[in-house]
C-alpha positions as CSV (number, residue, x, y, z in Angstrom):
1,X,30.5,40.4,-58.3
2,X,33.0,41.3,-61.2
3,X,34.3,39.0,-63.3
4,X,37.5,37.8,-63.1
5,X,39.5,35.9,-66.1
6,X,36.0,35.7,-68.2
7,X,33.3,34.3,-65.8
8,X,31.0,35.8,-63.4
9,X,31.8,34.8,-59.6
10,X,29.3,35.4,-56.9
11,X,30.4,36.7,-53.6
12,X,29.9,33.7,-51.9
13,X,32.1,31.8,-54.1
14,X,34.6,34.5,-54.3
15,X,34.7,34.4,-50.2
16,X,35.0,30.3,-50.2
17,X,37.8,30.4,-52.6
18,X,39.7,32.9,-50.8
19,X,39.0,31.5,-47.3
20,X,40.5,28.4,-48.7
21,X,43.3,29.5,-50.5
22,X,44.0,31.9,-47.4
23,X,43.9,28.3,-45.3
24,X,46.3,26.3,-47.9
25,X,48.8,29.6,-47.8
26,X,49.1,29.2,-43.8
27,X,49.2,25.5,-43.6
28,X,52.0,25.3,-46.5
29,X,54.0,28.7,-44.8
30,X,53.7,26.1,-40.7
31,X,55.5,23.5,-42.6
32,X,57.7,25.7,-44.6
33,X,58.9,27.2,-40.7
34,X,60.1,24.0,-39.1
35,X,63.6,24.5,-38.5
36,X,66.1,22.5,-37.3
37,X,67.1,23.2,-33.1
38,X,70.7,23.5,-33.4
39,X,71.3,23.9,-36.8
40,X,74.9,21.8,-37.1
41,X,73.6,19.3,-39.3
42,X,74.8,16.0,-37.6
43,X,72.1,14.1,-34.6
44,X,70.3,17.8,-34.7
45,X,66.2,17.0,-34.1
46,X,63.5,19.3,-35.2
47,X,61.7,21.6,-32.9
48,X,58.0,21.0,-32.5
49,X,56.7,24.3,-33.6
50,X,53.4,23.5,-32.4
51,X,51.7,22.5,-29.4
52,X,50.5,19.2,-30.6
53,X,52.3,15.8,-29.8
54,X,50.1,13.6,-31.9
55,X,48.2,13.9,-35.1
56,X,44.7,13.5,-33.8
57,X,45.5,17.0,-31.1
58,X,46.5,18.9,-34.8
59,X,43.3,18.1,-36.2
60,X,41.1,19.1,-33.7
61,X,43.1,22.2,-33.0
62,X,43.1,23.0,-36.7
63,X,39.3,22.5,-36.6
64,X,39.1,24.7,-33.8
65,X,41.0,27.2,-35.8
66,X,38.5,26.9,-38.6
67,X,35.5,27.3,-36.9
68,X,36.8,30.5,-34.5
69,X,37.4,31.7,-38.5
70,X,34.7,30.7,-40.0
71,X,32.0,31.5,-37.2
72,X,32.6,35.3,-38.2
73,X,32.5,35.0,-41.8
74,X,29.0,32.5,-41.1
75,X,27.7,35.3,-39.5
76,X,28.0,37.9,-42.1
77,X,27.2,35.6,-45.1
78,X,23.6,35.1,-42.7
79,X,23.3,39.0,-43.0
80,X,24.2,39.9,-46.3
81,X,21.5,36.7,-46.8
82,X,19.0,38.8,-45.1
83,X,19.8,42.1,-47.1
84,X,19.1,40.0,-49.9
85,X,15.9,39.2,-48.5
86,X,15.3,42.7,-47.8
87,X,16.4,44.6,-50.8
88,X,14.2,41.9,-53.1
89,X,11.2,43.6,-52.2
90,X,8.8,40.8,-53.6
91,X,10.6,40.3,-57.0
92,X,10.6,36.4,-57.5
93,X,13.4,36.3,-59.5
94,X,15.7,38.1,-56.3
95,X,13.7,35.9,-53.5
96,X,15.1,32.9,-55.5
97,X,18.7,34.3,-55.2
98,X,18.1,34.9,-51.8
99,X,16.9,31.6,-50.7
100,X,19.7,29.7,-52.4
101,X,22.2,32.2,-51.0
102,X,20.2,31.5,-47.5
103,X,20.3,27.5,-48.1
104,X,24.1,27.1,-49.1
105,X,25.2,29.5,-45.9
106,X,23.4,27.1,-43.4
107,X,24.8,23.9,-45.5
108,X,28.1,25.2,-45.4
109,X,27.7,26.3,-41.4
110,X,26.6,22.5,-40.9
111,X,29.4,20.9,-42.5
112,X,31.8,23.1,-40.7
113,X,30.5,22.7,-37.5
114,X,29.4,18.8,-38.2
115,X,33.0,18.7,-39.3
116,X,34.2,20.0,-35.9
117,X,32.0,17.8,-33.6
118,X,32.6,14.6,-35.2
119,X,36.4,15.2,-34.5
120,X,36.1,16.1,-31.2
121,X,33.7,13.2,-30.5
122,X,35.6,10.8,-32.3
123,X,39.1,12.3,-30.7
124,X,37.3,11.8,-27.1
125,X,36.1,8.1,-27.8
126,X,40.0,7.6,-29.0
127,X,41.4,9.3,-25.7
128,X,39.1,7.0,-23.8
129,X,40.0,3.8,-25.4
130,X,44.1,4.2,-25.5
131,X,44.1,4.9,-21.1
């Protein structure tokens, strides 16, 4: 990858950051667009913009967001993984690169998805436990 301000930044990193910085920019712009329902001012409530009536529904349909995003981007990080495989032809030096690229992809699949199906456990177990 090129560098940018002075230091060398892999793709992977490059992708992260921006996948991150994409997710801040939509989370801050949902807040920013809570308007008020009537607009006068005086005994005027807010609308609830999204379809959530309790903090635990947001998270686990903001994790659902993030894996139906992330599963695509998974998936391509797993074939340019592969190309590296490929295109290293038996150099050592490129394997290496490949398996570390190969290693962080599934660690960061894991923790998205483990991310995912602890809320969604833990968000059943509280839905049980409140009827």
């Amino acid at each position: 990858m090129k560098h940018i301000i002075g230091r060398h930044v892999s793709a992977s990193t490059f992708c992260a950051t921006l996948a991150y910085s994409a997710a801040l920019f939509l989370a801050n712009v949902s807040i920013a667009l809570a308007a008020v329902a009537d607009g006068s001012g005086s005994g005027s409530t807010l609308q609830n913009p999204l379809q959530f009536n309790d903090i635990a529904g947001f998270i686990a349909g903001a994790l659902k967001v993030l894996v139906m995003v992330a599963l695509p981007i998974i998936s391509l990080f797993i074939v340019y993984s592969g190309f590296l495989f490929v295109s290293a032809q038996g150099n050592t030096e490129k394997l290496a690169t490949a398996r570390s690229n190969f290693f962080w992809v599934v660690i960061g699949a894991i923790l998205i998805l483990g991310a995912w199906v602890i809320a969604t456990l833990i968000g059943g177990t509280v839905t049980q436990l409140t009827k």
